[in-house]
C-alpha positions as CSV (number, residue, x, y, z in Angstrom):
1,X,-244.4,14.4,69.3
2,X,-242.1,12.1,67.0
3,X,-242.5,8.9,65.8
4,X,-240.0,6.2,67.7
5,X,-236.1,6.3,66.8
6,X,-234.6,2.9,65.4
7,X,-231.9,3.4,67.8
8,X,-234.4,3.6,70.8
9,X,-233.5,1.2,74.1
10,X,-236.6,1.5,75.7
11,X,-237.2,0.5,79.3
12,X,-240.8,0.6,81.8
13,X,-239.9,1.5,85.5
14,X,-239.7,-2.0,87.7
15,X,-242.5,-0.4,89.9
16,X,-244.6,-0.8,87.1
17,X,-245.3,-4.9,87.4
18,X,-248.8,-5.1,88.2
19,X,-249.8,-1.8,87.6
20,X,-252.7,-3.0,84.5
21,X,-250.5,-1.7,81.8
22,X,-251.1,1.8,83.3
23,X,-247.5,3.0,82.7
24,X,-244.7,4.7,80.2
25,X,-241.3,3.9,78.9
26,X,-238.4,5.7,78.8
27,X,-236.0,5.3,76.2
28,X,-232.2,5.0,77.6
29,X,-230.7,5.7,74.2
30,X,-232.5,9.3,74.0
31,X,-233.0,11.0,77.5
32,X,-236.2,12.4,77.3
33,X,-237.9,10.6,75.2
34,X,-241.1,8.7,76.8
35,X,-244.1,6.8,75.4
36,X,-247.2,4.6,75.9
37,X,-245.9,0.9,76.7
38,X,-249.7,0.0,75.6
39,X,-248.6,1.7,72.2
40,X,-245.2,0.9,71.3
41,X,-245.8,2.3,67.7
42,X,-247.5,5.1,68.3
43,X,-246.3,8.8,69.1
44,X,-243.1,9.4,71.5
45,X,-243.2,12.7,73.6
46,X,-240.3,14.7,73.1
47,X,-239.0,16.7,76.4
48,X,-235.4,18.3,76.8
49,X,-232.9,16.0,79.1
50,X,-232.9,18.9,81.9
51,X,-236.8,19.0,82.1
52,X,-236.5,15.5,82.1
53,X,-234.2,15.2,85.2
54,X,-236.3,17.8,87.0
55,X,-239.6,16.1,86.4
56,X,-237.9,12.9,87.8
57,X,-236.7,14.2,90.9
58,X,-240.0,15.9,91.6
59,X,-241.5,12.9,91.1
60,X,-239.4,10.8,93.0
61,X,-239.2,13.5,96.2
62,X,-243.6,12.6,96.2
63,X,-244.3,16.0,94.7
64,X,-247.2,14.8,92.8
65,X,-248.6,13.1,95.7
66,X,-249.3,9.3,95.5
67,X,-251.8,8.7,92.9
């Protein structure tokens, strides 16, 4: 874990409106990179851009089930 880069873009998923501030951001600038959106200061989880994509598409093919 890393404290947040000045260069981040962050950005929270669209399917995230309504969810009670239950949610993460990704940060566009550094693939990867994810944190709280209920703590924008706080720590930033650091994975590598390939473990990344593959926890993405696992996710998005329902592999985790549906909450």
């Amino acid at each position: 874990m890393t404290t947040p880069s000045p260069t981040a873009r962050w950005r929270k998923s669209s399917y995230s409106n309504g969810d009670g501030g239950q949610c993460i951001e990704v940060d566009d600038a550094h693939p990867g990179h994810v944190r709280d959106s209920k703590d924008p200061s706080g720590p930033v989880l650091q994975f590598t851009p390939a473990v990344w994509a593959s926890f993405v598409s696992a996710a998005v093919a329902g592999e985790f089930g549906a909450g």
